[in-house]
C-alpha angles and dihedrals in degrees: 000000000000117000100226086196102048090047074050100053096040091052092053090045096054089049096050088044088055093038085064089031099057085034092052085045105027095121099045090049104046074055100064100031074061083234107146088190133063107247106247104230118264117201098214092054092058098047080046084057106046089042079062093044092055089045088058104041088052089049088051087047090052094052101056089046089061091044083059081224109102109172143109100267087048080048105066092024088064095038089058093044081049085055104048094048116034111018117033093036084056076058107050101050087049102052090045089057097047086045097242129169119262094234073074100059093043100045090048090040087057102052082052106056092041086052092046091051103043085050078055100059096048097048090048092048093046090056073239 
């Protein structure tokens, strides 16, 4: 049975995670993006954003729910599993295509592990 607060929750709680880690960043990102101005925000983008937040906690649900070990431990291990197969190396293919620099890379790779376990942690803890 899926635990829609808990998917809820995860999905805040990664979008808060990436709204500290981009402010914390912000410079050294807008470096590398090869952006001089700060993006104005844009409200679309960040429902965009949290719609794909959701989509992705209740993947991550899903996917301890198939595993039959929903905890918090199961939790981060899947979510970096997650993360090594399917997203940064997504992200690596593609800014090595676009020629980007690799304090991209790592900068973006970054904000998504730590989503993905955070995402991790609340599902876990959720018994999601």
């Amino acid at each position: 049975m899926v635990n829609y607060i808990a998917i809820l929750v995860a999905a805040v709680a990664g979008f808060a995670f990436g709204s500290v880690w981009y402010m914390a960043l912000a410079k050294p990102w807008m470096a590398a993006a090869g952006i001089t101005e700060r993006p104005k925000p844009n409200p679309v983008l960040f429902l965009m954003t949290f719609v794909a937040q959701l989509v992705m906690a209740y993947m991550l649900a899903g996917a301890l729910g198939h595993l039959g070990d929903v905890s918090v431990v199961a939790g981060l291990i899947t979510a970096a599993l997650i993360w090594v197969g399917f997203v940064v190396t997504t992200m690596l293919v593609n800014h090595r295509f676009q020629d980007k620099p690799w304090s991209l890379t790592l900068i973006d790779g970054g904000h998504w592990l730590g989503v993905m376990l955070v995402m991790g942690v609340v599902l876990g803890l959720f018994g999601a």
